[in-house]
LUMTORLO-198337 format. One record per atom (N, C-alpha, C, O, CB): residue in three letters; atom name; z negated, y negated, x negated. Coordinates in nm, 2 decimals, m for minus. Atoms other than C-alpha are relative to their C-alpha. Glycine has a CB too. Layout:
N
<pt "ALA","CA",<Z,Y,X>>
...
***
This chain:
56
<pt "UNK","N",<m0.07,0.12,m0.04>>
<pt "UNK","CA",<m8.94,m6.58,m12.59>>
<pt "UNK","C",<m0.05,m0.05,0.14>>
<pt "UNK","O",<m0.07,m0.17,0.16>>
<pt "UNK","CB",<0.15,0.02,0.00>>
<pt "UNK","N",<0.09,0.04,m0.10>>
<pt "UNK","CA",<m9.09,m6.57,m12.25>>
<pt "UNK","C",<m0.09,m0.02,0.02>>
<pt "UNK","O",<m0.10,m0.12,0.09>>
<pt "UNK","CB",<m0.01,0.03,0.07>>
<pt "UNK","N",<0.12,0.06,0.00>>
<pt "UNK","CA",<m9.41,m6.60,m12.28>>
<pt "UNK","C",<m0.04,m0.18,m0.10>>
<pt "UNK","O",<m0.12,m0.27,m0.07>>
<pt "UNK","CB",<m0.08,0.14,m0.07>>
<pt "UNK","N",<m0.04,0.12,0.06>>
<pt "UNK","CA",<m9.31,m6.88,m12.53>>
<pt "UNK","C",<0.04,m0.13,0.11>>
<pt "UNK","O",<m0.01,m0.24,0.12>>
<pt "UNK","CB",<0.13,0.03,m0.10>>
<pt "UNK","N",<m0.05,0.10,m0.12>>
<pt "UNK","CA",<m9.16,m7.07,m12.25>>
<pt "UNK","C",<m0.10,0.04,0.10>>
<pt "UNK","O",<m0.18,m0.06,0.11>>
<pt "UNK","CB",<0.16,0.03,0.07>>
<pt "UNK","N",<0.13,0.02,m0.15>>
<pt "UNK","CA",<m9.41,m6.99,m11.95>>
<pt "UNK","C",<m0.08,m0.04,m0.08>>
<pt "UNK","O",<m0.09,m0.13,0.01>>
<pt "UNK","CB",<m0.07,0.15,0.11>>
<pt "UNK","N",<0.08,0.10,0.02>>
<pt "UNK","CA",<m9.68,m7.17,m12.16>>
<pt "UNK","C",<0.04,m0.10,m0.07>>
<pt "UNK","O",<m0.06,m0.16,m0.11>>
<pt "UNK","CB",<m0.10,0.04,m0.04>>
<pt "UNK","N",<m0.02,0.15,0.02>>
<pt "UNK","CA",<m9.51,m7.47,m12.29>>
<pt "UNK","C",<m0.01,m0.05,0.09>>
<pt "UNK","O",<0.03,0.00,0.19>>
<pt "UNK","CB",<0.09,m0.04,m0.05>>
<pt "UNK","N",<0.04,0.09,m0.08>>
<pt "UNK","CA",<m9.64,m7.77,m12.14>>
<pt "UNK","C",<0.09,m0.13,m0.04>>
<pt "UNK","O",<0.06,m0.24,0.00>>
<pt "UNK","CB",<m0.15,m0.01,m0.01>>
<pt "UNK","N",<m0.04,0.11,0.07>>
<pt "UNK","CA",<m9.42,m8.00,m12.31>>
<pt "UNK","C",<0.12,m0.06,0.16>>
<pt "UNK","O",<0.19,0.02,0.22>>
<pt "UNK","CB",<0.08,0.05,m0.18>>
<pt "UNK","N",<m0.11,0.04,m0.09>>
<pt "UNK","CA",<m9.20,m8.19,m12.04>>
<pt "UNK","C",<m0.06,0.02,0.14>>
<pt "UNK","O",<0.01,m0.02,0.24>>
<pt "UNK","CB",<0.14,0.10,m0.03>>
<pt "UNK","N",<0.04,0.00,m0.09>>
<pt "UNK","CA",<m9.45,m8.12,m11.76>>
<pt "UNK","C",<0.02,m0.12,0.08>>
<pt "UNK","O",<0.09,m0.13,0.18>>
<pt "UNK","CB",<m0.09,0.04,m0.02>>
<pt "UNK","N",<0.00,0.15,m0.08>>
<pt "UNK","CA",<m9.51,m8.49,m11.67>>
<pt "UNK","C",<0.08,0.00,0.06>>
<pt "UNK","O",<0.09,0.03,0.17>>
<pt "UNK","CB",<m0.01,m0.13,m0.05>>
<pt "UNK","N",<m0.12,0.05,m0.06>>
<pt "UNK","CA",<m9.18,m8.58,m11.62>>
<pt "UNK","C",<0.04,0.10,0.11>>
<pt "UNK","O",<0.08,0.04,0.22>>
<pt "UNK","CB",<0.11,m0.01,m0.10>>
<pt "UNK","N",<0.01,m0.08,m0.13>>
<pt "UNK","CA",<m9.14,m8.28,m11.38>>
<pt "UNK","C",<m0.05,m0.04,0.10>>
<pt "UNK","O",<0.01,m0.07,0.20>>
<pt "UNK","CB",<m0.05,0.11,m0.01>>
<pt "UNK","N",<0.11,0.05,m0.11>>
<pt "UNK","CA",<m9.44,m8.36,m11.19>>
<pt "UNK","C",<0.08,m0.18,0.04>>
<pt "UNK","O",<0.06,m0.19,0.16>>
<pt "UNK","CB",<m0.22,m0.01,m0.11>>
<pt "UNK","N",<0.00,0.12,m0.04>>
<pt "UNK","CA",<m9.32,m8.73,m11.13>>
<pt "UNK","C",<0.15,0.01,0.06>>
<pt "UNK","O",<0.19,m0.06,0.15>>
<pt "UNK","CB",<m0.04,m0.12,m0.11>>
<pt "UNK","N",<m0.13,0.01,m0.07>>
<pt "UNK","CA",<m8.97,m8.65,m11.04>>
<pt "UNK","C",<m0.05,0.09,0.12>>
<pt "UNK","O",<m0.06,0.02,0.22>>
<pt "UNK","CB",<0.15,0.07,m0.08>>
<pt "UNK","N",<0.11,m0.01,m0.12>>
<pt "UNK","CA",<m9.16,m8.44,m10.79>>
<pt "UNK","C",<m0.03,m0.06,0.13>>
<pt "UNK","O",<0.00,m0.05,0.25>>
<pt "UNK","CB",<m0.10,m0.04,m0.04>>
<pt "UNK","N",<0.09,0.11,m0.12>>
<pt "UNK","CA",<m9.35,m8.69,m10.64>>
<pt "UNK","C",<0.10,m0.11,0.03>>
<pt "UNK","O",<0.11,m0.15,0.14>>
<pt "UNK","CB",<m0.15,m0.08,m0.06>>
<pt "UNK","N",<m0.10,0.08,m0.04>>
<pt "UNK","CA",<m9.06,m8.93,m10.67>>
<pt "UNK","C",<0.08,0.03,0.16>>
<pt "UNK","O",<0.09,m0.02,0.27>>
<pt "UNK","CB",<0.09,0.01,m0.13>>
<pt "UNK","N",<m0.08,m0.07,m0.16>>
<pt "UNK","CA",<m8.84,m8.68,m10.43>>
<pt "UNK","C",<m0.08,0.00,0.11>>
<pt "UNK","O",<m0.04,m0.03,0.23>>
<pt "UNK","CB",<0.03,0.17,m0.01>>
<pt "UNK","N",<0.06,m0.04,m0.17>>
<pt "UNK","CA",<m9.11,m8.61,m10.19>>
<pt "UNK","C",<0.02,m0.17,0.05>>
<pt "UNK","O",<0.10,m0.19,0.14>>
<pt "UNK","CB",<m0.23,0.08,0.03>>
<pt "UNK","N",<0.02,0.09,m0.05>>
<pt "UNK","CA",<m9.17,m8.99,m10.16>>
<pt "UNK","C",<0.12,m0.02,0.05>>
<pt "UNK","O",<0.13,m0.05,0.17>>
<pt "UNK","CB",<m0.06,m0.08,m0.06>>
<pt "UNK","N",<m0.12,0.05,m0.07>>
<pt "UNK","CA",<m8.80,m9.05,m10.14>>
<pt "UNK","C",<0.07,0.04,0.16>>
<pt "UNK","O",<0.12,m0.04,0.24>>
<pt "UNK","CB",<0.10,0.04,m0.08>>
<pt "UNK","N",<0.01,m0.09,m0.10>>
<pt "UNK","CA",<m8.77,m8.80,m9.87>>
<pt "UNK","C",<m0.08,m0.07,0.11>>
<pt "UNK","O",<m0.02,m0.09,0.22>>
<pt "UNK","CB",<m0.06,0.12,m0.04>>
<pt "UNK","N",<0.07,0.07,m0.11>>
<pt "UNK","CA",<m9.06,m8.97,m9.66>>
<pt "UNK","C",<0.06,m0.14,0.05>>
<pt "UNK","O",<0.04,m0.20,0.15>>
<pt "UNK","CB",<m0.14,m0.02,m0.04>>
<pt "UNK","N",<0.03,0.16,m0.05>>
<pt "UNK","CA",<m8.94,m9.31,m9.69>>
<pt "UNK","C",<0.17,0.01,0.03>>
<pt "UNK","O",<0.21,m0.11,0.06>>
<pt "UNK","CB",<m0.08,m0.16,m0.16>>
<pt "UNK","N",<m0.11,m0.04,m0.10>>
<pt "UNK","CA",<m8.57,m9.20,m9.56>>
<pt "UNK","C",<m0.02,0.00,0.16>>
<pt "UNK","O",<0.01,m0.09,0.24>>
<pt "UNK","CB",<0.04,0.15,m0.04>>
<pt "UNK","N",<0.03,m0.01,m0.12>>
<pt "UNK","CA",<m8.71,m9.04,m9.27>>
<pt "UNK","C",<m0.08,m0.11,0.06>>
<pt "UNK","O",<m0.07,m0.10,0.18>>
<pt "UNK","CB",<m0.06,0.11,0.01>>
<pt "UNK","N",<0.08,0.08,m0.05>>
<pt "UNK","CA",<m8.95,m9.34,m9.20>>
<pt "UNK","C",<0.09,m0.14,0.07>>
<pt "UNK","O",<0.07,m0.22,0.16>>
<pt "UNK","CB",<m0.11,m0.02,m0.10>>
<pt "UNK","N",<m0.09,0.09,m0.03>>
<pt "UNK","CA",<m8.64,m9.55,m9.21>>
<pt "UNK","C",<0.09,0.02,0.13>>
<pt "UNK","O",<0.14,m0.05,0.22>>
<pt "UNK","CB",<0.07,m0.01,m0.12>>
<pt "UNK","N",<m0.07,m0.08,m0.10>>
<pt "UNK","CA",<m8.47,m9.32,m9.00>>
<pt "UNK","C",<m0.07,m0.02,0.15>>
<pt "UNK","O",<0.00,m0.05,0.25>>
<pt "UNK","CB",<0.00,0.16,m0.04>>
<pt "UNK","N",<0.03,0.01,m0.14>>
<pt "UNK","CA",<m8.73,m9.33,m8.70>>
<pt "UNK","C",<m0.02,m0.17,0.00>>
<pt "UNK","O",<m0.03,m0.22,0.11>>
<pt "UNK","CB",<m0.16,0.10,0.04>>
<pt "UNK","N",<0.04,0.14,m0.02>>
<pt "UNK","CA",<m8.78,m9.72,m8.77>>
<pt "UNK","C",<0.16,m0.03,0.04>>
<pt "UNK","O",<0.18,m0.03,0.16>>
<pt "UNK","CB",<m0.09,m0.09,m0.15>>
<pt "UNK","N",<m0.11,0.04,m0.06>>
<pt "UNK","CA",<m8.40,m9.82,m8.74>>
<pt "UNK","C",<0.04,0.06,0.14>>
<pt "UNK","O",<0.12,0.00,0.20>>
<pt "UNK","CB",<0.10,0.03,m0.09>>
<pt "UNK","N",<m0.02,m0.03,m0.08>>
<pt "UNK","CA",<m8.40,m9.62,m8.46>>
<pt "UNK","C",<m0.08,m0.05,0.18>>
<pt "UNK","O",<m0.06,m0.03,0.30>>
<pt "UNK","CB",<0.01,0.10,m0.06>>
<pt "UNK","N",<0.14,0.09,m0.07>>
<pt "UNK","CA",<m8.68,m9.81,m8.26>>
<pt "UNK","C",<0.06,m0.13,m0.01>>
<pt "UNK","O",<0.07,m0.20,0.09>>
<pt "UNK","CB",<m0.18,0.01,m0.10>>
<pt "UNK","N",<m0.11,0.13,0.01>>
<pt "UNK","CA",<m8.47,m10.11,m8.38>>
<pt "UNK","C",<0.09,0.00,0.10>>
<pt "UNK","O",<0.09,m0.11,0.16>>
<pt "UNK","CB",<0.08,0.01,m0.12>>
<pt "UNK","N",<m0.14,m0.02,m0.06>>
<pt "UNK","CA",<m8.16,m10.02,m8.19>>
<pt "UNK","C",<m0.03,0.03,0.13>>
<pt "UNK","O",<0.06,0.01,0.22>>
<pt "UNK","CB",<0.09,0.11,m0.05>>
<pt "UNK","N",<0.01,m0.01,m0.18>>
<pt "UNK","CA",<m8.34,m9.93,m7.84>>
<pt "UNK","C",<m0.06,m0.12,0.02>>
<pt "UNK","O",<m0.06,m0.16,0.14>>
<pt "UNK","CB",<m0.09,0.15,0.08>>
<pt "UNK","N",<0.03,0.11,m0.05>>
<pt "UNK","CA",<m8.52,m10.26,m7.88>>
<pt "UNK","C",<0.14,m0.10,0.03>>
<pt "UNK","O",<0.15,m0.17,0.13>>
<pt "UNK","CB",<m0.11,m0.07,m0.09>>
<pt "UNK","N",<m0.17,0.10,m0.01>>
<pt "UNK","CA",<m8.15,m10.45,m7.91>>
<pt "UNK","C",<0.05,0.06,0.13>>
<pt "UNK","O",<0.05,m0.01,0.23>>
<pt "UNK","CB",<0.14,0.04,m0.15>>
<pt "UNK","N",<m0.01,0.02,m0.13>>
<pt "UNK","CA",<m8.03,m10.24,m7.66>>
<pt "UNK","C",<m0.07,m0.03,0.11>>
<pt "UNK","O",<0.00,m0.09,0.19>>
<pt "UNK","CB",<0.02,0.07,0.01>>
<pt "UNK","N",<0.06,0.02,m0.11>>
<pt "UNK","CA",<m8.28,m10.26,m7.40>>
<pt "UNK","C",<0.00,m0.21,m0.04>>
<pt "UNK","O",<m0.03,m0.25,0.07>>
<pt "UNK","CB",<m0.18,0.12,0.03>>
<pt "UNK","N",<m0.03,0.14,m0.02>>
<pt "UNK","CA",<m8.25,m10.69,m7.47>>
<pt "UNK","C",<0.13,m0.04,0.04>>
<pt "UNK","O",<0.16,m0.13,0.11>>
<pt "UNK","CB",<m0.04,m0.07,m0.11>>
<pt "UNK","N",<m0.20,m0.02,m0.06>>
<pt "UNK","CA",<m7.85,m10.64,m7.43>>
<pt "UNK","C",<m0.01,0.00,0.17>>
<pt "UNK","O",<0.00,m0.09,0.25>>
<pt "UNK","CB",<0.10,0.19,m0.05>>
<pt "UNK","N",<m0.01,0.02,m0.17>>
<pt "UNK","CA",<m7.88,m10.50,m7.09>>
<pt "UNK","C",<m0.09,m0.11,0.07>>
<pt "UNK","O",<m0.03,m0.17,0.17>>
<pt "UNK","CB",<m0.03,0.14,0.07>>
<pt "UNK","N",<0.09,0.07,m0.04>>
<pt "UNK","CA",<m8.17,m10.72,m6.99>>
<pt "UNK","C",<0.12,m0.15,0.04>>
<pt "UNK","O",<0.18,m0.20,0.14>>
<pt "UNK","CB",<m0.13,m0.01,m0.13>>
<pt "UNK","N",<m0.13,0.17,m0.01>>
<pt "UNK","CA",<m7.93,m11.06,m7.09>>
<pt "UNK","C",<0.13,0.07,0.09>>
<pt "UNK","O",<0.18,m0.02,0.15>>
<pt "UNK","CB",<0.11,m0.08,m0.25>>
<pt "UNK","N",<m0.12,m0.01,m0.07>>
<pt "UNK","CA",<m7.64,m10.91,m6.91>>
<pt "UNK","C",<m0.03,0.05,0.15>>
<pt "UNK","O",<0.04,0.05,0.25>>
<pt "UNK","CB",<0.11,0.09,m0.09>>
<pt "UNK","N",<0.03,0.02,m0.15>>
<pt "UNK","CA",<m7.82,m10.83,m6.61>>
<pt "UNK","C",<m0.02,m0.13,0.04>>
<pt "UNK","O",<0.04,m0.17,0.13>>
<pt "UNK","CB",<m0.13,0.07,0.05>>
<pt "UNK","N",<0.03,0.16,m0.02>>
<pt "UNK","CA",<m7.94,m11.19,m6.62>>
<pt "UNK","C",<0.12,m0.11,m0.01>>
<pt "UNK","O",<0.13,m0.21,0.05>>
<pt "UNK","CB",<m0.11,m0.05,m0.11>>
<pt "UNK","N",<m0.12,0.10,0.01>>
<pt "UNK","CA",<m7.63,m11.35,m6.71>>
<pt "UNK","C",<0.11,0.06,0.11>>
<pt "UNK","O",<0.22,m0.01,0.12>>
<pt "UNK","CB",<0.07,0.00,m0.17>>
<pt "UNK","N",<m0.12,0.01,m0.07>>
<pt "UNK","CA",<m7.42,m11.17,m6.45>>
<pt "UNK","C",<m0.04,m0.02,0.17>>
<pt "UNK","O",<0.05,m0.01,0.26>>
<pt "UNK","CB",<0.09,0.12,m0.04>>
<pt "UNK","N",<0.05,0.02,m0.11>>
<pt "UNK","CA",<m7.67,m11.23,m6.13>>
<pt "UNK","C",<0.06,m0.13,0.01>>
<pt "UNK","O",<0.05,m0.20,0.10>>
<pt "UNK","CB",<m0.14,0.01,0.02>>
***
């Protein structure tokens, strides 16, 4: 029964592409993660900027 099962190949693909699906999902999280975050110190640093300027 085991050896039956360690060489079927049937159902591989779909393994393999959920796979690659996860890793990609995984990368494009974290890419979002350092990009929104690069977002938020450009906003802040233009915040304080206008409110130094608006309160000279």
């Amino acid at each position: 029964m085991w050896q039956q099962f360690w060489y079927d190949t049937r159902g591989a693909t779909a393994v393999e592409y959920g796979i690659i699906i996860s890793v990609l999902s995984m990368v494009i999280v974290s890419g979002l993660g350092f990009a929104l975050g690069a977002v938020r110190d450009v906003w802040a640093d233009n915040n304080s900027q206008i409110t130094t300027t608006l309160t000279r």
